[in-house]
C-alpha positions as CSV (number, residue, x, y, z in Angstrom):
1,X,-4.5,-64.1,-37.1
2,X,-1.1,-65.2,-36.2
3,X,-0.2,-66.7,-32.7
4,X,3.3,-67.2,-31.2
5,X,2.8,-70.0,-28.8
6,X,0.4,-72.6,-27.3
7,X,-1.9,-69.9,-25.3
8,X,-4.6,-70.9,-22.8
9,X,-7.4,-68.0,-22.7
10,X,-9.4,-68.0,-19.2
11,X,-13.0,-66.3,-19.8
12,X,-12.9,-64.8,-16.0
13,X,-16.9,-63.5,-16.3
14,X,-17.6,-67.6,-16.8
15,X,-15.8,-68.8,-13.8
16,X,-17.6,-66.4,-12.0
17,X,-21.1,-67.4,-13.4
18,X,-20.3,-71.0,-12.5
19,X,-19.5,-70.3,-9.1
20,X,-22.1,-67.9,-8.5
21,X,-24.8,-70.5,-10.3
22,X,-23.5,-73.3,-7.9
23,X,-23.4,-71.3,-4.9
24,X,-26.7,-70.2,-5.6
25,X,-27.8,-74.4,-6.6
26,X,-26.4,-75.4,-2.9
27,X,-27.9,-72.6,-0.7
28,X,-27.2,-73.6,3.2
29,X,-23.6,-75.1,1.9
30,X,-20.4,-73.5,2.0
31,X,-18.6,-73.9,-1.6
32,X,-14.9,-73.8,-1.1
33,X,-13.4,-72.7,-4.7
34,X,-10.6,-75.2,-5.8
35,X,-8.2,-73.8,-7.8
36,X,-5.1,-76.5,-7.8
37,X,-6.0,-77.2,-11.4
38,X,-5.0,-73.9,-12.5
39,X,-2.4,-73.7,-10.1
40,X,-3.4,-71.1,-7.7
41,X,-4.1,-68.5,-10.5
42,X,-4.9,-65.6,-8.5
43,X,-7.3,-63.9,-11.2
44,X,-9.4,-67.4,-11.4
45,X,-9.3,-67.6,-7.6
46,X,-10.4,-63.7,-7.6
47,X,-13.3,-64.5,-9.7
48,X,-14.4,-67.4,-7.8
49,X,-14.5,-65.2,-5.0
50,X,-16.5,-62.7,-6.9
51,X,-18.7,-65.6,-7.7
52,X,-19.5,-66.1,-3.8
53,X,-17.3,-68.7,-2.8
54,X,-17.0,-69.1,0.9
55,X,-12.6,-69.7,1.1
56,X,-10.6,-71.1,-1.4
57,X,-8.9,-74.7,-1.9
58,X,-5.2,-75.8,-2.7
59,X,-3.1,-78.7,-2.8
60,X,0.2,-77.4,-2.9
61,X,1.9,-74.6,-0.4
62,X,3.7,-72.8,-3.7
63,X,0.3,-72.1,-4.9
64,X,-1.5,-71.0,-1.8
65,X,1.4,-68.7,-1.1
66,X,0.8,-67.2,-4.4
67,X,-2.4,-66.2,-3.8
68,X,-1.1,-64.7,-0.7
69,X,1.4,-63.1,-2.6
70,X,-1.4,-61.7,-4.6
71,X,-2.7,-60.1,-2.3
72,X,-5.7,-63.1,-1.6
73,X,-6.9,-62.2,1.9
74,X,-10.3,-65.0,2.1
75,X,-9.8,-68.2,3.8
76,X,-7.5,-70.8,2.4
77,X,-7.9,-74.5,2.7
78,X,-5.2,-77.1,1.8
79,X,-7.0,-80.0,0.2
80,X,-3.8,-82.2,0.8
81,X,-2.2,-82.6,4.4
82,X,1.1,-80.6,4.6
83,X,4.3,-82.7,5.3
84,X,5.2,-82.3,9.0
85,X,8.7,-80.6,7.6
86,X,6.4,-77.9,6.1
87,X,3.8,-76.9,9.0
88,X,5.6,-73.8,9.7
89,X,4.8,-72.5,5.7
90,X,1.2,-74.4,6.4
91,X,0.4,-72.5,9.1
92,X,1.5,-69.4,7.2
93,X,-0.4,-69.1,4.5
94,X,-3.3,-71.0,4.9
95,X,-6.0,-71.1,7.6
96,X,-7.1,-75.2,7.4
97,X,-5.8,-78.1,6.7
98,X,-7.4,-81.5,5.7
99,X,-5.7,-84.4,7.8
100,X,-5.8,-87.9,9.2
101,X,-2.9,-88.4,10.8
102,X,-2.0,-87.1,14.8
103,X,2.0,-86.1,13.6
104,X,0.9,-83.7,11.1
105,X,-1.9,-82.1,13.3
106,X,0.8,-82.0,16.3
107,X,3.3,-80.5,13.7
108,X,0.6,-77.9,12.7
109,X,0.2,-77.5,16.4
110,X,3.3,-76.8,17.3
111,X,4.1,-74.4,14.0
112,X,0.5,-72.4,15.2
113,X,2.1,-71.9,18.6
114,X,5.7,-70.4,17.1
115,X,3.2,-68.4,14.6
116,X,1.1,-67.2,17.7
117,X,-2.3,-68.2,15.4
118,X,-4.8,-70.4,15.8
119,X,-5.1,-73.2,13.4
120,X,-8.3,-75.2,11.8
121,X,-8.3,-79.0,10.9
122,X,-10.9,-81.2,9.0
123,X,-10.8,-84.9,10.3
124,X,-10.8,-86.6,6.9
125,X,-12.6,-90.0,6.6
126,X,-11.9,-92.8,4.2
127,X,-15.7,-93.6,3.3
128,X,-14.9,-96.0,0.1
129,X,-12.7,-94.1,-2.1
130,X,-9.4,-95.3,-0.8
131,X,-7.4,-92.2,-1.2
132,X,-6.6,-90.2,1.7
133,X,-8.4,-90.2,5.4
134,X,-8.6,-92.4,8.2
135,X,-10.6,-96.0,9.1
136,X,-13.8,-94.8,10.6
137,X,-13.2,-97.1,13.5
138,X,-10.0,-94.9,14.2
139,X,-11.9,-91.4,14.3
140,X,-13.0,-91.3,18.3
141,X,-9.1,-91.7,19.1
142,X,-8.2,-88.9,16.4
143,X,-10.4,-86.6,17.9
144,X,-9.5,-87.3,21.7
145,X,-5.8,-86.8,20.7
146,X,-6.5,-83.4,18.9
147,X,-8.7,-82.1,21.3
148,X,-6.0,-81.8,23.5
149,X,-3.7,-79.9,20.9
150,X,-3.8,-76.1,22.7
151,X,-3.4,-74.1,19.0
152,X,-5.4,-76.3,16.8
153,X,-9.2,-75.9,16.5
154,X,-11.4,-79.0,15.1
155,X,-14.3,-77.6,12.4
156,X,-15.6,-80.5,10.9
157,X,-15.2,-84.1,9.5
158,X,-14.7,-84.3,5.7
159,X,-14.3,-86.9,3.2
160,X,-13.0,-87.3,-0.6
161,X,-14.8,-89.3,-3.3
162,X,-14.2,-90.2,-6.5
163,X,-10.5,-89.0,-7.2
164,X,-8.9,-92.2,-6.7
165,X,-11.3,-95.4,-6.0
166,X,-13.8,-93.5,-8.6
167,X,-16.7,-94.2,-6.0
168,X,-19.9,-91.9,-6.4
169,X,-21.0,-90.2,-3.8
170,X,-24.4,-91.7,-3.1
171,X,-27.3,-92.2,0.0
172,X,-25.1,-94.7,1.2
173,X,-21.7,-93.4,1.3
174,X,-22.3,-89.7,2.1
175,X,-25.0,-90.9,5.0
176,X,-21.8,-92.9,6.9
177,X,-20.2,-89.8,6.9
178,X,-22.9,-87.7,8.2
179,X,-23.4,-90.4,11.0
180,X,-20.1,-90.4,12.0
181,X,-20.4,-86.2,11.9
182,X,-22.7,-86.7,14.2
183,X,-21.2,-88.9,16.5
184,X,-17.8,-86.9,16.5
185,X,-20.2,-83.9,17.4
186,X,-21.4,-85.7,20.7
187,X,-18.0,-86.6,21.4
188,X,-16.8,-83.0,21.2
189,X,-19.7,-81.3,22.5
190,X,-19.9,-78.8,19.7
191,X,-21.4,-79.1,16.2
192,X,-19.3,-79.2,13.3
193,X,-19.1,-78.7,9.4
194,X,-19.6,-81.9,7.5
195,X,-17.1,-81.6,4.2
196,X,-19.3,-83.5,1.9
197,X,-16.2,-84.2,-1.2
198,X,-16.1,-82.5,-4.5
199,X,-18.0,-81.7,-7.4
200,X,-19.3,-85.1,-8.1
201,X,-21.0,-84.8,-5.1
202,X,-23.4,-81.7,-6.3
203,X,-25.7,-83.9,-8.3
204,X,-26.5,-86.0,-4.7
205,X,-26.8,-82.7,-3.3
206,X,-29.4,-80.8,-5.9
207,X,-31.2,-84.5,-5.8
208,X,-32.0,-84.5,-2.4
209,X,-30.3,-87.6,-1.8
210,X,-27.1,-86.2,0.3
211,X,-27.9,-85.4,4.4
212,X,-29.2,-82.2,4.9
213,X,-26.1,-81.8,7.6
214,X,-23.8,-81.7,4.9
215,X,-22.9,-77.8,4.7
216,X,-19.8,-77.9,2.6
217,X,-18.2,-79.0,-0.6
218,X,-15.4,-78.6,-2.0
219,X,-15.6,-77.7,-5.9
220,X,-12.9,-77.1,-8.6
221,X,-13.3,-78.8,-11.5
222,X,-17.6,-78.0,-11.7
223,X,-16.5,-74.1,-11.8
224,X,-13.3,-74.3,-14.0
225,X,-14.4,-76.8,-16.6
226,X,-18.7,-77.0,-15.6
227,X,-19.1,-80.8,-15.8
228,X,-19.9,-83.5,-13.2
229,X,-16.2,-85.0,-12.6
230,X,-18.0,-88.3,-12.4
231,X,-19.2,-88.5,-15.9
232,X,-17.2,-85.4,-17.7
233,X,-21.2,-84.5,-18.4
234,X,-23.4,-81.2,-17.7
235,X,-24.8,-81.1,-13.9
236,X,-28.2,-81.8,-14.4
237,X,-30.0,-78.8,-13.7
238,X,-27.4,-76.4,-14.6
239,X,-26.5,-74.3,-17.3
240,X,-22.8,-74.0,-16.5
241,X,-20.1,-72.6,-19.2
242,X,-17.9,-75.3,-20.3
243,X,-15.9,-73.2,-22.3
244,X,-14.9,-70.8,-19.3
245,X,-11.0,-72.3,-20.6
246,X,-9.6,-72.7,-23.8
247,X,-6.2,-73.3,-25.3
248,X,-5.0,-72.3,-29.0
249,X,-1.8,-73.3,-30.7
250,X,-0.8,-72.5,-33.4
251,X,0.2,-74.5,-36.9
252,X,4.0,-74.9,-38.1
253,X,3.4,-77.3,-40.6
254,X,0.2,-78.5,-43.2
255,X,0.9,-81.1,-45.5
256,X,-1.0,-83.8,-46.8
257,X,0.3,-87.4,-46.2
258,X,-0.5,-90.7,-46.0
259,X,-2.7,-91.8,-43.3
260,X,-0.3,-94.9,-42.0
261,X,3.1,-94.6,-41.2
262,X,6.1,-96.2,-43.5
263,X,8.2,-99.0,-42.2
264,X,8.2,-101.6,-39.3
265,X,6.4,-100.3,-36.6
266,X,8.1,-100.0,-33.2
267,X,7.2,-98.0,-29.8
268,X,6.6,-94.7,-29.7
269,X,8.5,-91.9,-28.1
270,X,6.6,-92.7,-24.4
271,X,6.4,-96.3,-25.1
272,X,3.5,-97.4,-26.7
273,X,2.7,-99.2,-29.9
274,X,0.2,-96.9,-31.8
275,X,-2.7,-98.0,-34.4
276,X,-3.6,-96.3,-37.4
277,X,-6.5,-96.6,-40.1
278,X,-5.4,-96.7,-43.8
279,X,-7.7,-94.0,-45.0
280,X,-5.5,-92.8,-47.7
281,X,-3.6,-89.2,-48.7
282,X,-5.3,-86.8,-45.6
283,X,-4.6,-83.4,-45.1
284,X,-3.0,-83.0,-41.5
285,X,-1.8,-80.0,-39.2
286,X,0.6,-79.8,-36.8
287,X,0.8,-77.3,-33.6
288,X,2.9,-76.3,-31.7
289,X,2.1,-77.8,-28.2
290,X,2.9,-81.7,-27.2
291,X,2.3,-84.4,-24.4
292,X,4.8,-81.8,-22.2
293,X,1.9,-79.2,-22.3
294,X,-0.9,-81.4,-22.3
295,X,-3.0,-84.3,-22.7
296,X,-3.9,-84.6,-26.3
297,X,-6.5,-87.4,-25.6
298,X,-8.8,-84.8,-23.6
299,X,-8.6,-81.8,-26.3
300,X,-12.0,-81.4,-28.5
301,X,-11.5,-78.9,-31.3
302,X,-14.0,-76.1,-30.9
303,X,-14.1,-76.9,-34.9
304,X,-15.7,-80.6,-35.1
305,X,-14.4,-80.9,-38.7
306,X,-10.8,-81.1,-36.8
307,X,-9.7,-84.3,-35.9
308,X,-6.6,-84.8,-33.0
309,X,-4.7,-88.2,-33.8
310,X,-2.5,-87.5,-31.5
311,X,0.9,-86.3,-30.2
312,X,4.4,-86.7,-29.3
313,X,6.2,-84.5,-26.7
314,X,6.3,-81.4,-29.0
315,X,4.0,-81.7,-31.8
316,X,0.1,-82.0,-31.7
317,X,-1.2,-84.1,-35.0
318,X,-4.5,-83.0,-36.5
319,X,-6.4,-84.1,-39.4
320,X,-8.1,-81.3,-41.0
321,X,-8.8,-82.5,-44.5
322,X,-12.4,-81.8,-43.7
323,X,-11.5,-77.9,-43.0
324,X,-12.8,-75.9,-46.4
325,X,-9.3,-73.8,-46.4
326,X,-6.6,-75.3,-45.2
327,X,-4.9,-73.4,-42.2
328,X,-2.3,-71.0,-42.5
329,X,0.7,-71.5,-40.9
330,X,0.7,-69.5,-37.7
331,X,-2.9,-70.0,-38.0
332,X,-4.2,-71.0,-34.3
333,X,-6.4,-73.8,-33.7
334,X,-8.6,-73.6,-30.6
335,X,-9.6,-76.6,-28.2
336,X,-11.4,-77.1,-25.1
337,X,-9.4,-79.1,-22.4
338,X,-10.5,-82.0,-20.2
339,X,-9.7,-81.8,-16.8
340,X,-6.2,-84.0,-17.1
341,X,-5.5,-81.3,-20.3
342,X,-6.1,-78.4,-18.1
343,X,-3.7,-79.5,-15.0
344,X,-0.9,-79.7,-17.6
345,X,-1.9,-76.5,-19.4
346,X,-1.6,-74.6,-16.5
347,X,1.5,-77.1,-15.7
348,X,3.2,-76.1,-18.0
349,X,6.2,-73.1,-18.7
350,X,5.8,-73.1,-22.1
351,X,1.9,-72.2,-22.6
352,X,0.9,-69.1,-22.6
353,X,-2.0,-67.8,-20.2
354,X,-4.5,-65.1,-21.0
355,X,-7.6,-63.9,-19.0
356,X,-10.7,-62.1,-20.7
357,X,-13.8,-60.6,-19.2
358,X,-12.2,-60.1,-16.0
């Protein structure tokens, strides 16, 4: 078999068993289907949907509008505030927005009204994590302000974990923002979704040790890739695929070389000093596909006897002495991708994407 280019394949019937197994693990939640690590691939998103995903999740307005321009009618959710300059594409094609600050919910306001819609926000909370949402101590004021908005319709209070600060969602954590949930629910008079975080937060959920008033979650990389984001391990409990993507490339040169490098050893092309072990003459590959497609430390060959030493921008460096043929040239070599290997996969112009078992 021959292959002309780095080429990610997509098993569709396995992102829709993931979705459909963790929809079925969180019964009583809402499971909004993240897709920003694929970019707002429509068919991914489609068989998320099919897997019985409540909406769907993005982070970037080019790729919610291409699910809309694919004909994606369900419920979009941007996972990451609009800019106020860009309410007015916001508003138009998605239906909520994740925020914690008053200009951006007044621009969403004001871009609902010219849009004659109305428009939902969930109050995000920083509960430990540091990345995006608001001070606790600064939520009653949020929601007074809102309230008042006439095109802009509060559902819940949300709150994101282990993306930036890495902090697990635990008793402690995920019970603040329940408690605050149900304080901004007396203060409106109306009950409201809790937005519970990511995948890292299933385990707490399955374990019994989230508040039962948490009735959403917001999952992408548990139904892409089927691993706790937390510890890149299976979801206790759960069989999920995590081989629902793959990405092959293809060899353009097999040679067999000394395992350290020649000369006086310098920085490489994105500034590093590498390390090598002397291990003598090896036999090693190089694919087509480099650090501009993806993130060679979070490949594993689907063929253990492969080995990836690395990569500069263009060229993925394998050792496959321990292969019992040497591969052709052309010959693809197949890998599954980590989660920061997938984002640039799907990144990337240059890879090639392909979707079975849709």
């Amino acid at each position: 078999m021959q292959l002309a280019q780095a080429t990610v394949t997509v098993d569709l019937g396995k992102i829709e068993d993931n979705a459909r197994m963790l929809v079925d693990a969180l019964r009583g939640i809402d499971v909004v289907g993240v897709t920003k690590v694929t970019c707002g691939t429509p068919e991914i998103a489609l068989a998320m949907l099919v897997g019985g995903v409540a909406a769907l999740g993005e982070s970037r307005l080019e790729n919610a509008a291409r699910l809309r321009d694919a004909g994606v009618t369900a419920p979009i959710w941007l996972v990451r505030a609009p800019s106020p300059a860009t309410a007015d594409e916001a508003v138009r094609v998605s239906d909520v927005s994740v925020v914690s600050e008053v200009a951006i919910v007044e621009a969403l306001d004001a871009a609902a009204s010219r849009a004659a819609k109305r428009y939902g926000v969930v109050a995000m909370v920083d509960i430990g994590d540091l990345r995006e949402g608001m001070m606790p101590h600064e939520l009653p004021g949020f929601l007074d302000h809102v309230a008042t908005l006439p095109n802009i319709d509060i559902l819940g209070i949300g709150a994101s974990l282990t993306c930036y600060g890495a902090i697990v969602p635990d008793e402690s954590n995920l019970g603040l923002l329940a408690g605050l949930a149900a304080e901004a629910e007396v203060q409106l008079g109306r009950r409201l979704l809790v937005s519970g975080g990511s995948s890292t937060s299933i385990a707490a959920v399955t374990a019994g040790r989230a508040p039962l008033t948490i009735d959403n979650l917001r999952l992408g990389e548990a139904i892409v890739l089927g691993v706790d984001p937390a510890t890149r391990e299976p979801i206790p409990g759960l069989s999920l695929h995590r081989d629902a993507v793959t990405v092959s490339a293809p060899v353009i040169e097999c040679k067999v070389k000394p395992s350290m490098p020649i000369g006086t050893c310098a920085q490489d092309a994105f500034g590093n000093v590498p390390s090598f072990e002397d291990l003598g003459e090896r036999r090693r590959a190089i694919c087509a596909m480099g650090r501009q497609d993806v993130v060679p430390e979070q490949l594993t060959p689907v063929d253990p006897r492969v080995i990836v030493l690395g990569a500069s921008s263009d060229h993925l460096v394998l050792d496959v002495e321990d292969l019992p043929v040497p591969p052709a040239i052309g010959e693809p070599i197949a890998f599954v991708p980590g989660y920061s290997a997938t984002l640039a996969l799907f990144t990337s112009p240059y890879v090639a994407k392909e979707f079975v078992n849709g």
